[in-house]
N, C-alpha and C positions, 0 to 999 in steps of 0.2 A: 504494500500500500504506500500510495506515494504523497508525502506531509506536508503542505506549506504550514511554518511556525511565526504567527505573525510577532507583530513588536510589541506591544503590551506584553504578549505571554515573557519573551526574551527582557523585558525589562525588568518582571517581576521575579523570574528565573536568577539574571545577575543581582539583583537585590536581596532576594530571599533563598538562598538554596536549599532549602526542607520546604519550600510551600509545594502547592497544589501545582502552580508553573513550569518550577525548577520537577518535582517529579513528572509532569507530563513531558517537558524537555527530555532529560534523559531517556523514555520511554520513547519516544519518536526518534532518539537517532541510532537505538537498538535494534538488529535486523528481526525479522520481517520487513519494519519500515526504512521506508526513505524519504529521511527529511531533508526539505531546502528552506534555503532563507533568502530571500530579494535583497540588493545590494540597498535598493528602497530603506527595507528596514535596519540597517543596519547604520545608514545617516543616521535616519530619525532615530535611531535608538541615544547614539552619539548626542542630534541636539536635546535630546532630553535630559541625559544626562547632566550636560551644558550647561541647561537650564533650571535643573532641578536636583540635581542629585551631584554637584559640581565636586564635592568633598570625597565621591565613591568613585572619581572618575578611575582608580585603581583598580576598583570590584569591575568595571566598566573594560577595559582593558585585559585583562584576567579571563574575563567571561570571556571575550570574541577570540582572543588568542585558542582556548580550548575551543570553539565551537568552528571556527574556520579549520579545523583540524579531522570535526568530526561530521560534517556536513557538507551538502554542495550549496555552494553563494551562485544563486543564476541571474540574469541581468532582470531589469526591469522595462519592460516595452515602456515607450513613449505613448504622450498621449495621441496621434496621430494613430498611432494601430489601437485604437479604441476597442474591445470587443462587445461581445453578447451578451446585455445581462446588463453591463457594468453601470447604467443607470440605476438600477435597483440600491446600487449604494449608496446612500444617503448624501455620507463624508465624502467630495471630491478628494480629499487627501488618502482618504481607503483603495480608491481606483487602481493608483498604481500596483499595489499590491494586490489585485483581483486580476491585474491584467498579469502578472509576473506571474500568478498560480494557474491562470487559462491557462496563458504562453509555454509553464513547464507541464502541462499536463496533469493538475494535483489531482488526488482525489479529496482530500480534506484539507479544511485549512482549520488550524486550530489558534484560538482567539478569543480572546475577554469582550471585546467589540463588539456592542449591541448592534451598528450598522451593518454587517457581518451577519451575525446574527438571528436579527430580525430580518436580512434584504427575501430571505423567498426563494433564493434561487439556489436549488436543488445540486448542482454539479459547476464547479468542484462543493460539498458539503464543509458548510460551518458548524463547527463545536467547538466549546467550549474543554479548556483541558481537564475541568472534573469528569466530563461525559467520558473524557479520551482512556482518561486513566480506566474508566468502569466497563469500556469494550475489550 
């Protein structure tokens, strides 16, 4: 099964490593699965940090160092190759990252993201990483 891990999950994962995140993390880049991350999230993960968590930027660091290790990072389509669906996403800023999981093929994307979430649209599937841990 093939995973996109979006940026909230990886935020809360580098912040907390025993939450609900950080184990659904681990769990997605253990075979069976294959997890990707969009280069997308991995800015935004960056300016949040930046912005919020600017004292962790070590934990910050740390984290992607391990995770570019144990994942593939695949590109983010521009918004010019729009695809199918991607209205359904509330967040214009979610886009890029719906278009990076069409583009690799996900089957899941796993995500705190109520745009996500709520959007309706069946394939690639959003869940949340409590549901992921309990499949």
């Amino acid at each position: 099964m093939r995973l996109l891990i979006d940026t909230n999950i990886l935020v809360s994962a580098a912040l907390f490593p025993n939450s609900v995140p950080a184990k659904a993390f681990t769990k997605a880049v253990i075979p069976p699965h294959e997890a990707v991350v969009c280069d997308y999230s991995l800015d935004e993960m960056r300016r949040v940090f930046n912005r919020k968590f600017l004292h962790r930027l070590g934990d910050f660091e740390s984290f992607v160092s391990r995770l570019i290790l144990a994942i593939e990072v695949i590109g983010t389509p521009d918004q010019k190759n729009s695809v199918e669906g991607e209205s359904a996403i509330r967040d214009v800023n979610d886009r890029p990252i719906f278009r990076a999981a069409v583009s690799a093929k996900v089957d899941i994307i796993i995500t705190g993201d109520k745009d996500f979430l709520e959007s309706g649209i069946a394939k690639p599937k959003s869940i949340t990483a409590a549901d992921f841990l309990k499949g």
